[in-house]
N, C-alpha and C positions, 0 to 999 in steps of 0.2 A: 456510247450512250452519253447524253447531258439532257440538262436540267434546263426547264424553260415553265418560269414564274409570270402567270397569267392574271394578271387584276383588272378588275371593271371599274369606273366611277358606280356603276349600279351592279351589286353582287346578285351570285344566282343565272347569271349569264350560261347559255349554253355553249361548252366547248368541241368542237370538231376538229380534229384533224383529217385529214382528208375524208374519206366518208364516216371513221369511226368517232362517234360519241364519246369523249373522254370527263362529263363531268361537269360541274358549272366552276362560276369563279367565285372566291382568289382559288387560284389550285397551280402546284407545281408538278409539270408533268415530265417524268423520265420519256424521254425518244432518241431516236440514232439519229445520228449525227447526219445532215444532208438537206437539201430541200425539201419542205412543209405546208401547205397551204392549212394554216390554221384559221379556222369560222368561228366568229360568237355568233349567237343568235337570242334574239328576245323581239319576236316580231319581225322585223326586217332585217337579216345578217347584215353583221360589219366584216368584210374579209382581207387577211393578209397574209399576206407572202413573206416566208422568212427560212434562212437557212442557215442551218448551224452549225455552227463553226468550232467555237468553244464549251466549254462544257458548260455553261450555264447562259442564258438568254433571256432578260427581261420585257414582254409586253404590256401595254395598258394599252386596253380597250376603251371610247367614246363612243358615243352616239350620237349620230350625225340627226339636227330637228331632222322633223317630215317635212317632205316639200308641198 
């Protein structure tokens, strides 16, 4: 298991790890160690791809304007 610290520019963001709802942000979430496609969402997802390696993993989420 490690530790992966989720923050938004804009909080309240929805978090997904693969299909399950984990919560909005900042939030640190315990998962196993391995490849993860972690989703925000707030209107249009921002998605990424991340695998973990060490026990703890920092992302920050942006939002990309509308086109």
């Amino acid at each position: 298991m490690g530790a992966v610290m989720i923050n938004s520019v804009s909080d309240g963001m929805e978090i997904f790890v693969g299909e399950k709802f984990h919560g909005t942000t900042p939030a640190t979430l315990r998962i196993a160690a391995g490849s993860h496609a972690i989703v925000l969402k707030r209107g249009l997802p921002s998605a990424r791809s991340k695998s973990l390696k060490s026990s703890q993993v920092t992302l920050r989420a942006t939002l990309d304007p509308a086109h």
